[in-house]
C-alpha positions in Angstrom: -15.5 6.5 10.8 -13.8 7.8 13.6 -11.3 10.3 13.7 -7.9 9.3 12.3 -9.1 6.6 10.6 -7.3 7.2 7.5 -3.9 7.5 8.9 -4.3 3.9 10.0 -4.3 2.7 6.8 -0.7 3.8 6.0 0.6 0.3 6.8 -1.7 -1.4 4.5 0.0 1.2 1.9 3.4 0.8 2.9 3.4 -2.9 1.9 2.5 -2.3 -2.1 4.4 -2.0 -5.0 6.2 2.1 -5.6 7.1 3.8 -9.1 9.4 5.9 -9.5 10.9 8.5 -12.4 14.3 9.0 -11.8 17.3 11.3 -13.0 20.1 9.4 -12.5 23.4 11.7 -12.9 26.9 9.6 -13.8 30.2 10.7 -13.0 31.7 9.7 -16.2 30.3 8.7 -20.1 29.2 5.6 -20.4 27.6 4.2 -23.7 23.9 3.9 -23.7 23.6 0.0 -24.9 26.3 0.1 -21.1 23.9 1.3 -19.4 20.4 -0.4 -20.4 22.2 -4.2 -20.1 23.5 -3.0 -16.2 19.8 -1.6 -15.5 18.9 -5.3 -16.9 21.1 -6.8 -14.1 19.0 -4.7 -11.5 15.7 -6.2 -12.3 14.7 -8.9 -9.8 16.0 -9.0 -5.8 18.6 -7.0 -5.3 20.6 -6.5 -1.5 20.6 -2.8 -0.2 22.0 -1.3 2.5 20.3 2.1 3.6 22.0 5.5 3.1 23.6 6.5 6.4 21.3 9.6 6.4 17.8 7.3 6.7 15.2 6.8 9.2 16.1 2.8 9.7 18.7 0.7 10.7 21.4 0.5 8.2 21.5 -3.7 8.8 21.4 -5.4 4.6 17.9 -6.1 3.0 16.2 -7.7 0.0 14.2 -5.7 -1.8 12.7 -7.0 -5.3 13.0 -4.5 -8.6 10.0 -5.5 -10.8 11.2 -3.2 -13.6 13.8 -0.7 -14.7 13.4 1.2 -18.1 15.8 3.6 -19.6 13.6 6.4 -21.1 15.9 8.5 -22.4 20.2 9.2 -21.8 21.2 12.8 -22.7 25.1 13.0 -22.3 25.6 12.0 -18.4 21.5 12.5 -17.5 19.7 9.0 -17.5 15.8 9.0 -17.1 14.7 5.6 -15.1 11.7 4.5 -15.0 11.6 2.0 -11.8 8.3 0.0 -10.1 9.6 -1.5 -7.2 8.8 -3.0 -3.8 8.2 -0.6 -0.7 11.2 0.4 1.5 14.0 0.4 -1.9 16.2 3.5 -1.9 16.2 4.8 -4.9 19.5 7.0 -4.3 21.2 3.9 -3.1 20.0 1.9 -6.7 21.3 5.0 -8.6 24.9 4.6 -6.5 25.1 0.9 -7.0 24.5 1.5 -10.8 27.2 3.8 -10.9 29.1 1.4 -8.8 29.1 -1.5 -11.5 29.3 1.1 -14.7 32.9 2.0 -13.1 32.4 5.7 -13.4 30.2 6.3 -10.5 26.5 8.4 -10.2 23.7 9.5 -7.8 20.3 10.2 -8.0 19.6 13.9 -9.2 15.7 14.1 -9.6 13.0 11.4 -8.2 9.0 11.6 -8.4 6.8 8.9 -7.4 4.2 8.7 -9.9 2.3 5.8 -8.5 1.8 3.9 -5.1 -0.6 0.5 -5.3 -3.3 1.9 -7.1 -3.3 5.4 -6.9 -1.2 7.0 -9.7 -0.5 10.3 -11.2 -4.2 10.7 -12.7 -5.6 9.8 -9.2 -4.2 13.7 -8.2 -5.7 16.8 -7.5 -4.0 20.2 -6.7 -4.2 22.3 -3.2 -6.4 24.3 -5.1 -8.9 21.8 -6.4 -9.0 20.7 -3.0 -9.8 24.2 -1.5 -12.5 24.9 -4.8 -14.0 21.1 -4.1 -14.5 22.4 -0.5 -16.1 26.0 -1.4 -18.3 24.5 -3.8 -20.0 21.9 -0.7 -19.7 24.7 1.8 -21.1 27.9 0.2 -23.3 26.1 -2.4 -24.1 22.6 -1.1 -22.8 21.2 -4.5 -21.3 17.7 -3.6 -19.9 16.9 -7.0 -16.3 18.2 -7.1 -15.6 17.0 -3.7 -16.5 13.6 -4.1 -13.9 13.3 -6.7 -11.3 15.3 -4.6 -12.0 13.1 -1.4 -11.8 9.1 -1.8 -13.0 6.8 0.6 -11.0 4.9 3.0 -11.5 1.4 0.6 -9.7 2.9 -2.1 -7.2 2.3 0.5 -7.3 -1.7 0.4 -8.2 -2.2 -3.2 -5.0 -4.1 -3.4 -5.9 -6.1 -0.4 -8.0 -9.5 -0.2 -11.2 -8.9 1.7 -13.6 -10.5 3.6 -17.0 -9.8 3.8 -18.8 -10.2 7.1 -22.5 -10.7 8.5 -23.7 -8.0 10.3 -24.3 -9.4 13.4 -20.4 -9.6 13.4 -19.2 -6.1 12.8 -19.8 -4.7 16.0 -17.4 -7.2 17.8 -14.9 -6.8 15.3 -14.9 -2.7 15.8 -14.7 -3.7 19.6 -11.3 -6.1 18.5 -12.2 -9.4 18.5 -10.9 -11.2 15.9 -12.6 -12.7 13.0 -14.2 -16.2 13.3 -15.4 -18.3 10.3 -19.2 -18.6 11.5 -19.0 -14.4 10.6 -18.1 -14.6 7.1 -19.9 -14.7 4.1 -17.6 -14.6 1.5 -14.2 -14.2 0.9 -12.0 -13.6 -2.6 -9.6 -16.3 -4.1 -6.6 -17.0 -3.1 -6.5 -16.1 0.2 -3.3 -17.7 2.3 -1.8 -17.5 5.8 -0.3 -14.7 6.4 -2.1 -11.7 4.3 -2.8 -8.5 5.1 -6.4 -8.4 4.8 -9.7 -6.0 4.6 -12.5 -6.7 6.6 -15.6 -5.2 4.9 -19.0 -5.3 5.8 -22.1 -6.5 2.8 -22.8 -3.2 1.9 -18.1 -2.9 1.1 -17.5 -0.4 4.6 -14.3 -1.1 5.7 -14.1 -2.4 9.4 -11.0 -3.5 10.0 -7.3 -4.8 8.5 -6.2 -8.4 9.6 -3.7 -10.7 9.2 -5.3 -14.3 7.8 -4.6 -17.1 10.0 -6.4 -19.8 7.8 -5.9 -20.3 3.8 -9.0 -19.9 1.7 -9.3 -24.6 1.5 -9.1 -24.1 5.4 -11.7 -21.6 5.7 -14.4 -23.4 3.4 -13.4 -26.7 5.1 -13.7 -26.2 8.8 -16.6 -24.8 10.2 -15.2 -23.3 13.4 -12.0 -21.5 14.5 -10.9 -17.7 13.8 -9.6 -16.8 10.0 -8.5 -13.5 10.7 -6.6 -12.2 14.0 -7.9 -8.4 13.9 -4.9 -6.2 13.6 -6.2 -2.5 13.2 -9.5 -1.7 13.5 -10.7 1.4 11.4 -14.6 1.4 12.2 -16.1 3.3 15.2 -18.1 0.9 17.5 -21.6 1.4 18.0 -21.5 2.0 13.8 -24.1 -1.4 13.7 -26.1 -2.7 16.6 -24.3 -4.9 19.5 -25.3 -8.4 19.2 -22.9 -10.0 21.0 -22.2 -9.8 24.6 -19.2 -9.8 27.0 -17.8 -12.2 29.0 -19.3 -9.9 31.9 -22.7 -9.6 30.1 -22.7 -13.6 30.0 -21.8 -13.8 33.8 
């Protein structure tokens, strides 16, 4: 893979489901059966406005709550358990709680313990890290640092994939875009639009795409491009050229 290939996968991350544990801190007391049925009214899509101090435009958004479970109240403390969709301010859910309890609040504490499919028990330390690496470097010993350091498809788990020929990757790591005569198989319930992977037989990861046909479309025609290549995470030259260019064909 080349270098930096990893940090093009943080859009393919950005787009999946966050959870949070929250300490949500209210400006008044409020009775716990209050609170839980206002958490209930937070569930679903919701409209936020960003904080003013926040990296994006502070225009209104939809954002969709999936779940919001009161662990525990002690006095004004609330621990929230929240799984949400990416790009929902926590700090700004906590203020619009407060806002309909009547007595106010803001967020105190917040830890992400999960992000698509990596989750708490997916982490290691800085030090299990820096062991991992001493153990390959000084004693060739593989073992630790294979569970340290995932590969880039743990990345797109969440995503649909295609699986491509061969004969197709190179072209793809060169850009060009996906056509149906390259793939080989795909997964269900594919539809215009997705964020895709593109992997090769052996499940490398070539490239992320956006599908421009639905799965009916793509078993149907027999012709036509299914994915327009979006970022390509594959070095070229990785499998043989067997295509040419336009200036090859000339």
């Amino acid at each position: 893979m080349a270098v930096g290939s990893a940090t093009k996968l943080i859009h393919a991350l950005h787009i999946i489901g966050k959870e949070y544990i929250c300490v949500m801190r209210l400006h008044g007391d409020v009775e716990t059966e209050r609170i839980q049925e206002v958490c209930r009214e937070f569930i679903g899509l919701i409209y936020q406005r960003p904080p003013i101090r926040s990296s994006v435009k502070r225009r209104l958004r939809v954002r969709q709550v999936y779940y919001l479970d009161v662990l525990e109240v002690e006095r004004r403390n609330v621990l929230l358990r929240i799984g949400c969709e990416s790009g929902t301010y926590i700090r700004k859910l906590c203020h619009d709680i407060g806002e309909v309890l009547g007595c106010g609040a803001h967020m105190r504490e917040l830890r992400r313990t999960r992000s698509g499919p990596f989750t708490e028990e997916n982490m290691v330390t800085l030090h299990d890290l820096k062991d991992a690496y001493v153990f390959w470097k000084e004693e060739g010993d593989e073992t630790y640092i294979r569970r340290v350091l995932l590969p880039l498809e743990a990345g797109v788990q969440h995503l649909p994939k295609f699986f491509v020929r061969d004969s197709a990757v190179d072209a793809i790591c060169h850009g060009a875009d996906l056509a149906i005569p390259g793939i080989v198989r795909i997964e269900d319930g594919i539809e215009r639009g997705d964020i895709v992977a593109i992997l090769t037989l052996k499940g490398e990861l070539v490239a992320l795409g956006i599908a421009s046909m639905n799965m009916e479309e793509i078993v149907r025609e027999k012709r036509g491009v299914a994915v327009k290549t979006t970022r390509v995470i594959m070095s070229e030259g990785t499998y043989p050229k067997l295509w040419k260019s336009k200036k090859e064909k000339l």
